[in-house]
SELUMLO-570560 format. One record per atom (N, C-alpha, C): x negated, y negated, z. Coordinates in steps of 0.001 Angstrom, whole numbers, plus 500000, padded with zeros to 6 digits. Each point is the difference from the previous one (the first is absolute). Example, Ala and Ser with C-alpha at 12.3 -4.5 7.8 and 13.67 -1.06 7.14 Angstrom:
<nodes>
486810505690507800500890498810500000499100498800500000500350498950499280499180498810500060500770498910500730
</nodes>
This chain:
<nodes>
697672488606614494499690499584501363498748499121500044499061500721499257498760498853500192500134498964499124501161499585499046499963498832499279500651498967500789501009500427501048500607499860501127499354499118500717499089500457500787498787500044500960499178498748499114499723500375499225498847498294499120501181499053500096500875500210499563501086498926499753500346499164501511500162500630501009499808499345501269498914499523500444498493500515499957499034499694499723499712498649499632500072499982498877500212498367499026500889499011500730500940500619500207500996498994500495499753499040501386499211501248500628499720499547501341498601499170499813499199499861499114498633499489499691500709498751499610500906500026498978500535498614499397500394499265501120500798500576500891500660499120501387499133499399501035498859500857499617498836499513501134499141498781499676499865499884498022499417499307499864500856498894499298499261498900500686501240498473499556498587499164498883500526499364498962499807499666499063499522498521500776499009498992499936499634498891500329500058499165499492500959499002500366500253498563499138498964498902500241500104498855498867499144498839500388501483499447499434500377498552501959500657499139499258499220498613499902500333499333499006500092498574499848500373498569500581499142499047500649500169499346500318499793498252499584501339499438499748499212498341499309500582498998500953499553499039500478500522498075500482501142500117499329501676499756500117500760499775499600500539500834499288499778501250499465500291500978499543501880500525500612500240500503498913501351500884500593500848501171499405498325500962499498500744501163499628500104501393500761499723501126499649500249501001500858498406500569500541499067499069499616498302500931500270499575500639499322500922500373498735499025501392499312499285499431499073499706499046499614498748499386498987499978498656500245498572499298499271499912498631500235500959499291499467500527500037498610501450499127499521501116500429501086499872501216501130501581499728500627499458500154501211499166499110500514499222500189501264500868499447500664499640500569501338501068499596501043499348498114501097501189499464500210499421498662500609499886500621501860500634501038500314499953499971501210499245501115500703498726499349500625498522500679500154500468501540501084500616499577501271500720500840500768500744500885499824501109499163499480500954501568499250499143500792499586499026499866499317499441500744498621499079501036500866499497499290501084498974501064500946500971500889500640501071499500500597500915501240500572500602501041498983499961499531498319500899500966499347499107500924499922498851499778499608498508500912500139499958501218500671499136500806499395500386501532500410498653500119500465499755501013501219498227500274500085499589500993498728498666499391499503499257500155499302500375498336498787500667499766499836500373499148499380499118498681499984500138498968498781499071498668499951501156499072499528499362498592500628500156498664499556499423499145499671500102499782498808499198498927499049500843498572500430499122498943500629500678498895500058499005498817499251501296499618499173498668498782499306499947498930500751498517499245499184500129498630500834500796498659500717500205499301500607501146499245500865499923500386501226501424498537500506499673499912501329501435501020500460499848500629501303501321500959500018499952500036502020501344499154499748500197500162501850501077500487500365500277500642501074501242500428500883501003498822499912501389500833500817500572498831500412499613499062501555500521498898499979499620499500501092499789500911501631499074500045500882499900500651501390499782501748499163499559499970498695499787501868499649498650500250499561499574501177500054498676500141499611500338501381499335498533500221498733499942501040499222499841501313500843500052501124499433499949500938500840499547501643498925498918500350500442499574501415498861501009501116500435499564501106498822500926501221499792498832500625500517500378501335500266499209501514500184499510500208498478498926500291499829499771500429499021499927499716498529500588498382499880500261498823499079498739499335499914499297499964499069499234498895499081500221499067499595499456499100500499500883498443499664498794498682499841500119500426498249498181499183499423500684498373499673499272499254500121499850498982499393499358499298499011500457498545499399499142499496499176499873499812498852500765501151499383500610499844498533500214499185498941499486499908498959500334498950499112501547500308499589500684500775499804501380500869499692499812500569499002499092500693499334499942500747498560499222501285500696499480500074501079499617501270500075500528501450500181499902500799499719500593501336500023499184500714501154498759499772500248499099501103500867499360499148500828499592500766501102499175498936500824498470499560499757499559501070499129498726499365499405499834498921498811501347499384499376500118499195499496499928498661500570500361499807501054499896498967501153498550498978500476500102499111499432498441499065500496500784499404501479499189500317500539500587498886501339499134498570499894498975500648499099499461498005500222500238499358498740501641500593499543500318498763498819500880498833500060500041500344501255500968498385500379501495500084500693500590501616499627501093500531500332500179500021501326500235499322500334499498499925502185501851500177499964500096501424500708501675499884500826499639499643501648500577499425500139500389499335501747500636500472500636500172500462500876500859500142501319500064499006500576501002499172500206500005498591501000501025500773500872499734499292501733500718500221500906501137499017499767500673500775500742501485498446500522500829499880501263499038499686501614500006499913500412499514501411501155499319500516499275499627501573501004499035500487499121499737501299500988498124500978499015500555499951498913499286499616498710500572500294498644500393501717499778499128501084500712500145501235499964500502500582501124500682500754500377500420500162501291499726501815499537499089500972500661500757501174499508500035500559501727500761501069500507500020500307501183501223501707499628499625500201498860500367501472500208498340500627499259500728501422500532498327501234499563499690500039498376499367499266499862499143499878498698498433500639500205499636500752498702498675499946499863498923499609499174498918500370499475499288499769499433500357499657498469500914501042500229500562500584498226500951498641499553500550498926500656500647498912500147498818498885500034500135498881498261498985499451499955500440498833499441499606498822500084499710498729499821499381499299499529499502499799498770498603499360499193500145499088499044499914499141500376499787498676498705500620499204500558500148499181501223501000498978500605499216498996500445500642498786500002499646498910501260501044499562500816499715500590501430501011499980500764499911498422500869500578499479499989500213498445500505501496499567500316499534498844501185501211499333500520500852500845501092499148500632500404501004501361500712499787499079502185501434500068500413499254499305501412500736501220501078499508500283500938500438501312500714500464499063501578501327499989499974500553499346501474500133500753500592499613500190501451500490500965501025501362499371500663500577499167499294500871499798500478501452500019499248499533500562498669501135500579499561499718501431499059498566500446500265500317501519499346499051500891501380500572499585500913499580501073501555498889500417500655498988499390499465498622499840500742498862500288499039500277500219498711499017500591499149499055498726499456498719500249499525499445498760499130499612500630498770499256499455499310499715500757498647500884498812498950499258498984499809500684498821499269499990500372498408499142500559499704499865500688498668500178501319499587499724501039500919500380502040500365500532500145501326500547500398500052500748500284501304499889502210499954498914500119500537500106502395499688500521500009501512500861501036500072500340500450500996500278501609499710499365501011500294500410501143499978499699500123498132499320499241499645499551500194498647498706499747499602499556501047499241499195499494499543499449500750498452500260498684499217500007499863498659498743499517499198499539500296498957498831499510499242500640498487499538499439498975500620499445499135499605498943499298499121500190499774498771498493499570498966500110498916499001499376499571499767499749498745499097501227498996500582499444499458500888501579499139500460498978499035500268500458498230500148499254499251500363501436499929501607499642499701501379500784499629500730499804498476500875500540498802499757499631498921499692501380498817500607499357499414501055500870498846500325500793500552500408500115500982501188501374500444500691499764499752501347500752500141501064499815499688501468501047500738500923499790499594501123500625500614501605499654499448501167501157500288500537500010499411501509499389500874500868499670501574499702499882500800500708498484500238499757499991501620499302498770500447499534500093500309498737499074499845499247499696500415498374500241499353499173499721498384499486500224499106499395499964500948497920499559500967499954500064500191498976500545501771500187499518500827500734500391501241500080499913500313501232500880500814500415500248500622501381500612501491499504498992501032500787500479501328500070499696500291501832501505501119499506500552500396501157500181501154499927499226501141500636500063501434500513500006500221498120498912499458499160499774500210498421499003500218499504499746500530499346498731500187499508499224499840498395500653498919499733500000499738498475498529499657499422499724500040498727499184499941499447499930499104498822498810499109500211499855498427499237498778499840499022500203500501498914498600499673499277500477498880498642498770499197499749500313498628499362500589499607500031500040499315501296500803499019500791499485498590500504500465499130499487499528498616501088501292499558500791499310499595500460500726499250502019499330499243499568501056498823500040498872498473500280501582499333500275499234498677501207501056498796499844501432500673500770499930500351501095500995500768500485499937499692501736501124499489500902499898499632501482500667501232500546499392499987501454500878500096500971500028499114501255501172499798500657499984499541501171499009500399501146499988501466500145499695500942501096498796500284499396499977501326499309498860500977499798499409500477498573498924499869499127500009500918498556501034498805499015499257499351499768500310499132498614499771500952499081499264500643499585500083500642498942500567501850500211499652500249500856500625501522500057500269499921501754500999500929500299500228500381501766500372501591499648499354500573500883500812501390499761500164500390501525500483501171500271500439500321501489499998501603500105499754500813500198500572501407500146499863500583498234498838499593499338500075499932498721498408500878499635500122500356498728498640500297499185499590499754498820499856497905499825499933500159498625499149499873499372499967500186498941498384500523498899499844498489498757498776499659500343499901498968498928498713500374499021500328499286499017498895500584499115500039498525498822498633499319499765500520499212498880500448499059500108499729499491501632501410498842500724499165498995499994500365498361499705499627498782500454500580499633500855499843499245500916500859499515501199499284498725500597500981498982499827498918498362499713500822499162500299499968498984500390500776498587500559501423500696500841499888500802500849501198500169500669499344499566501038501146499798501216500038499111501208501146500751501239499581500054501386501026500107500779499403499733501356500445500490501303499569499412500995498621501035500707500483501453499598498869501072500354500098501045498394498474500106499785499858500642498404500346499609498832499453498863499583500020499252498943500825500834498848498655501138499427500263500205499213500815501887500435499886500843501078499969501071500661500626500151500632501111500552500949500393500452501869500416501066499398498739501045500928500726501507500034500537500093501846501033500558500055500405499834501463499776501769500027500364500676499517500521501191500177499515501196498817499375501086500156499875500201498790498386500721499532499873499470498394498705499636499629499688499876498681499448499625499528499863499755498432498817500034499231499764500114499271498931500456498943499954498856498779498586499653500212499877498789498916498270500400498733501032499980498548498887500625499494499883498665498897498879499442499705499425498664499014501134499022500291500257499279501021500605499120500846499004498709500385500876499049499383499360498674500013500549499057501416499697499490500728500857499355501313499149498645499915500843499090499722499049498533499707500873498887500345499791498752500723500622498903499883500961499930500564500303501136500945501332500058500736499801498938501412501058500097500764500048498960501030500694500433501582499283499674501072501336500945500742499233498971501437500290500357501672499481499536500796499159500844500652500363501126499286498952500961500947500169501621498661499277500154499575499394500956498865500254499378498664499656499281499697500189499353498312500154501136498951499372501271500442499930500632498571500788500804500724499965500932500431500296501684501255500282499465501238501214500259500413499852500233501323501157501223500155499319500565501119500207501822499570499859500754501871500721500554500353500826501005500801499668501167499955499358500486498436500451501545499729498527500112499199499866501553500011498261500544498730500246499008498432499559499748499541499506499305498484498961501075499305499988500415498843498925500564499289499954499213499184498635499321499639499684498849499208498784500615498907500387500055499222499036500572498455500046498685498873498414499862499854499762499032498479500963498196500195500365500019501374500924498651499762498906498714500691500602498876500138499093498706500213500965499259500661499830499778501330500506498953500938499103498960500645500222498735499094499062498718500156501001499034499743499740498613500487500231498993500004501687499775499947500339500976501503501187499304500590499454499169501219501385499462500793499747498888500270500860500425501608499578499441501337501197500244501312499141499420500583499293498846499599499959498978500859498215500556501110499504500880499706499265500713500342500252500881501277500796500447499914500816500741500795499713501642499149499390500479499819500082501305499041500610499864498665499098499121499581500580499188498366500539501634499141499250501216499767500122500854499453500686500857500476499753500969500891500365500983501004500564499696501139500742500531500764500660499798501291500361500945500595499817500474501086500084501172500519501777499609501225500928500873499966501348499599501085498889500462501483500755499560500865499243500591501565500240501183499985498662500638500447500140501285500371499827501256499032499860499139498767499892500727498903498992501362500275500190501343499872499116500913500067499745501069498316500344499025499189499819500863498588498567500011499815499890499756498594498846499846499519500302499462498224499086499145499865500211499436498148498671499970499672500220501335499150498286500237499475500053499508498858498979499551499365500009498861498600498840501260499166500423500044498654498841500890499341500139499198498586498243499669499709499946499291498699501040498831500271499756499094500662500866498405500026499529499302500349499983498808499388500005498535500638500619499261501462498991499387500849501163499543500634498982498652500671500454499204500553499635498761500821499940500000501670498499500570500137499881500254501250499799499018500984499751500003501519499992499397501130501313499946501088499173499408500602501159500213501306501408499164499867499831498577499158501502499012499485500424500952498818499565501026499497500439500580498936501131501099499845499289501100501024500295501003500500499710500366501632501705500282500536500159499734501121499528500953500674499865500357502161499767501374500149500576500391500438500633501411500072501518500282500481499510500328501606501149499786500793499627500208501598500091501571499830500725500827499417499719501107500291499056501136499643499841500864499632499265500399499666499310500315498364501304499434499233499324500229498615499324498881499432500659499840498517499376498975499369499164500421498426499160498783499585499518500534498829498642500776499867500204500785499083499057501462499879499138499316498575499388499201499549499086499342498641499109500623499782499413501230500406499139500719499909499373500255498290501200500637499137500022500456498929499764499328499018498555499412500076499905499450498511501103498261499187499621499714501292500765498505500030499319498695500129500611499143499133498927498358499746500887499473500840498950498513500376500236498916501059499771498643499077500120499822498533499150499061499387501225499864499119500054498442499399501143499603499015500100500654498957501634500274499676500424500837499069499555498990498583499761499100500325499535498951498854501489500102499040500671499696500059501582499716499374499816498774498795501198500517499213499131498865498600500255498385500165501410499974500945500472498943500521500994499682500938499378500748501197501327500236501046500510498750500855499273498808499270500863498482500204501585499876498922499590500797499180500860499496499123501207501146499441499194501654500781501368500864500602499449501147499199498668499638499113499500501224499376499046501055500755500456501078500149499113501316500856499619500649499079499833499841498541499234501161499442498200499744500664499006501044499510498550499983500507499656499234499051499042499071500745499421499300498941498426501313498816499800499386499328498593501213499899498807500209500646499353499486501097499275499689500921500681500862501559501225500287499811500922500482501283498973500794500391500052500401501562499148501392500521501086501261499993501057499613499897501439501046500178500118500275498159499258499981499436500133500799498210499197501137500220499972500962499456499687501515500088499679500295501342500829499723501300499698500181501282500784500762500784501004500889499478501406500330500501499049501419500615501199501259500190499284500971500405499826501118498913499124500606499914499727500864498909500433501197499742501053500154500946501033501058500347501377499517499537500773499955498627501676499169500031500826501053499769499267501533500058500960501030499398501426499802501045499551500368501605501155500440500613500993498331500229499548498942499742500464498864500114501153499360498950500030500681498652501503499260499535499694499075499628499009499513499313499556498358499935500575499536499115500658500757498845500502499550498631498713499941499201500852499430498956499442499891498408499408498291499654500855499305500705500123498302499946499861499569501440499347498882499997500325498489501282501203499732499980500078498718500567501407499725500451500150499138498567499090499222499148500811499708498763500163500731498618499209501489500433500162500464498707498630500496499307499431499079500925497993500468499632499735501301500129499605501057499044499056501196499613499298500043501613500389501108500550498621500667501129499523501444499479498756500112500004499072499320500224499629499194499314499444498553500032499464499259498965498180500349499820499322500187501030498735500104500533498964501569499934499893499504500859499449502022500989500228500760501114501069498921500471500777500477500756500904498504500450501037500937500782501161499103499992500256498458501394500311498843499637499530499311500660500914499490501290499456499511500668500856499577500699501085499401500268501498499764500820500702499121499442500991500161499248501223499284499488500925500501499463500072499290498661498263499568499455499574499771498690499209500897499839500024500628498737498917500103499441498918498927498976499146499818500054498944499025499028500051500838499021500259498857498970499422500565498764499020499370499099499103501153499995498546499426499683499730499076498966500756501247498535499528499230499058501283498572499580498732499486499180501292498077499780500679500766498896501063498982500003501305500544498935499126499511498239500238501004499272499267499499498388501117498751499364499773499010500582501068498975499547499278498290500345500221499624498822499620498532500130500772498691499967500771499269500743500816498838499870499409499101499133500416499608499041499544498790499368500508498924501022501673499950500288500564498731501223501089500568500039500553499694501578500899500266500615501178498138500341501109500160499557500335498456500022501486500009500297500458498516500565501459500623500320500364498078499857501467499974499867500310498682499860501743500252500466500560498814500370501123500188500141500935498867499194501255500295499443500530499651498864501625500099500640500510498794500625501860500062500122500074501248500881499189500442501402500193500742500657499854501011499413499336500425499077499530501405499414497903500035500194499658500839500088498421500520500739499990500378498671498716499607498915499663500948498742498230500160500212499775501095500322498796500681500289499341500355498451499277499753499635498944500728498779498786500300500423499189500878499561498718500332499681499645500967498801498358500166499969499613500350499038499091500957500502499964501147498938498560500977500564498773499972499238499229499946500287498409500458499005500646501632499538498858500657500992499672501267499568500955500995500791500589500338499553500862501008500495499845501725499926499829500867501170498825501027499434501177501270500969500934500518499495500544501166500878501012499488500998500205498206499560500877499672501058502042500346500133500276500198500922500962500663499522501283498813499988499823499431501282501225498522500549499287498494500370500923499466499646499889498900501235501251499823500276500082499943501468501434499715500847499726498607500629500851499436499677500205498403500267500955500082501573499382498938501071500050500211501319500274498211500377500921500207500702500115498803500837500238499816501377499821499217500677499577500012501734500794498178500250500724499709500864500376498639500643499151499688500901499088500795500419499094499430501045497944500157499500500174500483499007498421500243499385499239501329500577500955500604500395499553501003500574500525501645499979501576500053500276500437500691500041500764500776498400499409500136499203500408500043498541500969501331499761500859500239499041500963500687499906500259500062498561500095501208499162500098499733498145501257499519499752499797499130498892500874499551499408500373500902498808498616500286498947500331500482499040498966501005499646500379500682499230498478501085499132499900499512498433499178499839499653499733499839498614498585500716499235500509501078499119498815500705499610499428499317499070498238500679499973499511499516499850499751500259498359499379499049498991500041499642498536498577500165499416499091500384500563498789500191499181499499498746500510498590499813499661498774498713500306500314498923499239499880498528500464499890499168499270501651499889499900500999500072501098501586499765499862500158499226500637501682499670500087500045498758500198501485500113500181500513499803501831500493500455500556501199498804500996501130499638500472500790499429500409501420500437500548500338499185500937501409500432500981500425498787500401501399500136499496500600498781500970500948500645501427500240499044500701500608500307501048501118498866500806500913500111500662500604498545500659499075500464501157499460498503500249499539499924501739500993499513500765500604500829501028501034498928500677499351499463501336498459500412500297499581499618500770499022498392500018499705499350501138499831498929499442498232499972499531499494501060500923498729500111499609499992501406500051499332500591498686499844501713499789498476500393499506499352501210500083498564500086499763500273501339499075499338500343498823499730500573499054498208500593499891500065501407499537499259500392499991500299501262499002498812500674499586499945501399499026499604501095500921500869500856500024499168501443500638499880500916498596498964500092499715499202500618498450499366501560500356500929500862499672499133501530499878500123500892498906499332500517500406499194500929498595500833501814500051499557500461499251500488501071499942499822501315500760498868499462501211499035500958500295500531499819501325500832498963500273500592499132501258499169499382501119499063499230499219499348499336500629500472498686499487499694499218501417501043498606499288499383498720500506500077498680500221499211498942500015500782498447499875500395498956500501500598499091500201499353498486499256501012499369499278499580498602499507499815499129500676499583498511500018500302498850500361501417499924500625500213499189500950501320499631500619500226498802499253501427500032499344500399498449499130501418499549501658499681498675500105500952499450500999500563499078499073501672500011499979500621499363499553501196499393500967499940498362499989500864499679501105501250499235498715501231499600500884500830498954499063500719498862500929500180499053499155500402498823501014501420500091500398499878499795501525501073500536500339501076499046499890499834498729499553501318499718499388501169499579500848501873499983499794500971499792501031499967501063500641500614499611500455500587500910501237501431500717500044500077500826500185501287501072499764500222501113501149501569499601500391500176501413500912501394500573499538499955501119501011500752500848499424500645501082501587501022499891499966500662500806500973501276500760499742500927501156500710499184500677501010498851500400499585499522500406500877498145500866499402500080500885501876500156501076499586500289501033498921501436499767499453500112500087498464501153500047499529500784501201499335501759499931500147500198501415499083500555499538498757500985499447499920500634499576498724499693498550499343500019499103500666499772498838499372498471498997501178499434499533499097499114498894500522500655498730500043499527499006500434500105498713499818498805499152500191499504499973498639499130499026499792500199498421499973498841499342500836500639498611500014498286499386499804500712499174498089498517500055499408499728497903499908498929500052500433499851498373499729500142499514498480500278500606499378499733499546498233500569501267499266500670499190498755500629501011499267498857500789498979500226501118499664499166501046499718500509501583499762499147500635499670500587501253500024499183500865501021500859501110500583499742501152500589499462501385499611498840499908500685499386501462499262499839500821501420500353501534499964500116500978501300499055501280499534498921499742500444499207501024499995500139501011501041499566501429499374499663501070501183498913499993500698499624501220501208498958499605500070498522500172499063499977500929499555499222500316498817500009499006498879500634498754500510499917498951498748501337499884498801500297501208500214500908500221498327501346498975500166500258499361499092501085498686499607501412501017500118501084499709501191500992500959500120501217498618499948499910499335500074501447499027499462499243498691499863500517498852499190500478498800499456500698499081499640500372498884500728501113499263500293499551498616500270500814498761499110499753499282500151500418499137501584499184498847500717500866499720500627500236498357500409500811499368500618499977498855500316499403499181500980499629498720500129499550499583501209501447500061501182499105500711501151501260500255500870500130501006500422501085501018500374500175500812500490500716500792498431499251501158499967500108500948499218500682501493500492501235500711499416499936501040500469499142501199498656499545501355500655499508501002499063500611501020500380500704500879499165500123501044500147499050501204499751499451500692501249498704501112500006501088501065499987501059500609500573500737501092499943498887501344498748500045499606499052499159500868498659498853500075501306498781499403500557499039500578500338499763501239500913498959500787499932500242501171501207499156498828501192500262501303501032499342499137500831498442500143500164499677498920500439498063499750499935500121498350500492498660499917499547499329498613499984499487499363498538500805498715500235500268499281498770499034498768500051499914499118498842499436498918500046500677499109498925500598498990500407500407498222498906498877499415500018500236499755499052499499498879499007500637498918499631499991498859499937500387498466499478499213499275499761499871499701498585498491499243499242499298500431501122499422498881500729497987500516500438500473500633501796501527500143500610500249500313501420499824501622499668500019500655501195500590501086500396500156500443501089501279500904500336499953500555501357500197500893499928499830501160501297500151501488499669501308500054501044500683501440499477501494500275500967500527501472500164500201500505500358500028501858499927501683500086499654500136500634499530501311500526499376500642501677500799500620499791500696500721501169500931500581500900498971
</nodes>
């Protein structure tokens, strides 16, 4: 009887407990998920086959819905990004080696989730882009890049970038959600209406670690809480744009810890802060930066407003180059060892938003950088770049090399906005180091992000490399599914890059009208080549 009794026992322990898979995810892939050689190509399926407790490894590439669809999380599903495809564990994973997976929209929020998700349901290593939220064909929602409704999921290490709306939330919109965002940037994100960079409504969400920079809309640049309230812990708010609150404009309580809201922009209309009418909350600021006066920060007609009492500066965050999109502290900052000296009950993490060691100092700084004090033990002999038949070949050299661990090679189309290309470890002092690359752009900027082992890290010279742009070449449909038709001024050959650069077909072609067959490509964003032309074309 009692062998009986264990034997059901067991049985019922075994039934209770489910075994946790990691599946596999690759660009073009088409096996069943269970390892990187039989990784699966289809990102969705793979999240719905997913069991809670379960993970997804997705490697680098671009990966979109079908046309008018957006991605959508599981309960309880892990779903990492970034991957080179050889990893087995998630601590094997560099996110700053170049492995960038994408979420591109195609024609709606790239993410849509609107069933009960929680915390335990997570998201990390993405750049979510291209996502546009119509109220006129998905029912009133905005959220051009997240769309939470009745969810709310860990959000982390995601860049969210170049998405938009007609409505509210050019990059994220939560609804009756309460999700949670640490190392995160918002940048470069519209709305029509309200909250270029975040809108929430009937919501409670928690940031930690967040940049939030060049977004734009008509009220709350970078902010609109309508409903709600939210909690912001080492939160950067910079450069945003709006007509009336450039950085915040806010409805509902704010708890503001260790963050820095300076140099947005509404026309002097409450460039920073903005209070809705009637507002009767209160947004107490503790240990933060912010840009005071009356064009700065607005006063609400009702009875609340801001509470700055706690140990808060009025003086420039001194930024290393916030012309040119950089918010780390310079070393002179007044916001370096200035945060609050209390981070137990706060959640602050381990890292900034790129990865920087907190504490670096004597205490933790303001902002969603940390400074790091000491210089990297590394010496450039030269940093150099040339271009060769539409190929970029970058070299340099090191002196003294002392504990360094990488250099990740970075490129930007605008000199500003940089993104890895590659990782290349590092060889001892006195090495001597090179990468080639296709540029399909006509002018591209190069640079070294160089860190050490200790993860403190430090940036090269910018190399600008332009190429002559040569005939002229087009190419239609755009967007295409099966075939292009290139129609090239001069005979030549065809080169079809991804976006990450990598050479994915070759074909010679004639002066004239050319057909190509793309059918083989997944879908993304492509780039031709013809001797010194190029044009770009998205592939459905």
């Amino acid at each position: 009887m009692k062998r009986f009794l264990l034997f059901v026992l067991l049985a019922t322990v075994a039934g209770l407990t489910k075994a946790q898979h990691t599946f596999f995810v690759k660009q073009s892939a088409a096996g069943d998920g269970s390892s990187w050689t039989s990784a699966a190509g289809d990102l969705q399926a793979t999240i719905n086959q997913a069991a809670e407790g379960d993970s997804v490894f997705v490697a680098g590439g671009v990966y979109q819905p079908a046309s008018g669809q957006s991605f959508s999380m599981k309960q309880g599903v892990k779903i990492y990004g970034s991957f080179a495809g050889t990893e087995l564990n998630l601590t094997g994973r560099n996110l700053a080696g170049g492995d960038t997976s994408i979420l591109m929209g195609n024609g709606m929020s790239v993410l849509d989730n609107q069933t009960a998700i929680d915390a335990s349901s997570v998201l990390d290593g993405f750049k979510i882009t291209g996502g546009y939220a119509n109220t006129g064909l998905n029912g009133g929602h905005g959220g051009g890049g997240i769309y939470n409704q009745y969810a709310s999921p860990t959000l982390s290490h995601l860049v969210i970038t170049g998405n938009g709306c007609n409505y509210y939330g050019g990059g994220i919109e939560s609804a009756t959600a309460s999700p949670v965002l640490e190392n995160v940037i918002i940048k470069d994100n519209t709305a029509s209406n309200g909250g270029g960079g975040i809108f929430f409504q009937n919501s409670s969400p928690t940031l930690r670690n967040v940049l939030i920079c060049g977004n734009s809309a008509l009220e709350g640049g970078g902010i609109w809480g309508l409903q709600g309230s939210m909690t912001l812990t080492n939160v950067t708010i910079t450069g945003n744009t709006a007509t009336e609150g450039g950085g915040i404009y806010t409805g509902v309580p704010l708890d503001i810890y260790n963050s820095i809201i300076w140099g947005n922009n509404a026309g002097g209309n409450s460039n920073e802060i903005a209070f809705q009418f009637l507002f009767v909350g209160t947004v107490p600021m503790h240990h933060s930066l912010f840009r005071d006066g009356a064009e700065n920060i607005g006063k609400a007609f009702g009875s609340g407003g801001l509470d700055a009492t706690d140990n808060n500066l009025t003086v420039s965050p001194q930024f290393v180059d916030s012309a040119g999109g950089n918010y780390q502290l310079a070393a002179t900052s007044p916001a370096v060892d200035a945060g609050t000296p209390d981070t137990t009950g706060l959640h602050t993490g381990n890292t900034d938003v790129v990865g920087h060691s907190r504490i670096a100092g004597t205490a933790i700084d303001i902002g969603a950088y940390e400074f790091q004090a000491s210089a990297l033990p590394v010496d450039l002999t030269f940093f150099e770049g040339r271009l060769l038949n539409g190929f970029a070949s970058l070299k340099w050299e090191s002196g003294v090399e002392t504990n360094l661990n990488r250099y990740i090679l970075e490129r930007a189309t605008d000199g500003r906005n940089f993104i890895p290309v590659t990782s290349v470890s590092a060889k001892g002092s006195n090495s001597h180091y090179s990468y080639s690359l296709a540029q399909t752009q006509l002018t591209a900027y190069y640079r070294l992000h160089m860190l050490d082992n200790s993860g403190k890290s430090s940036f090269s010279k910018i190399v600008r490399l332009t190429r002559d742009a040569g005939a002229k070449v087009s190419v239609y449909p755009n967007p295409a599914e099966d075939y292009i038709y290139v129609d090239a001024s001069a005979k030549g050959k065809i080169f079809i890059y991804n976006a990450s650069g990598r050479l994915m077909k070759t074909e010679p072609v004639q002066t004239g009208m050319n057909s190509i067959n793309v059918r083989s490509l997944s879908a993304g964003i492509y780039f031709i080549r013809i001797n010194r032309s190029e044009v770009k074309f998205i592939k459905r």
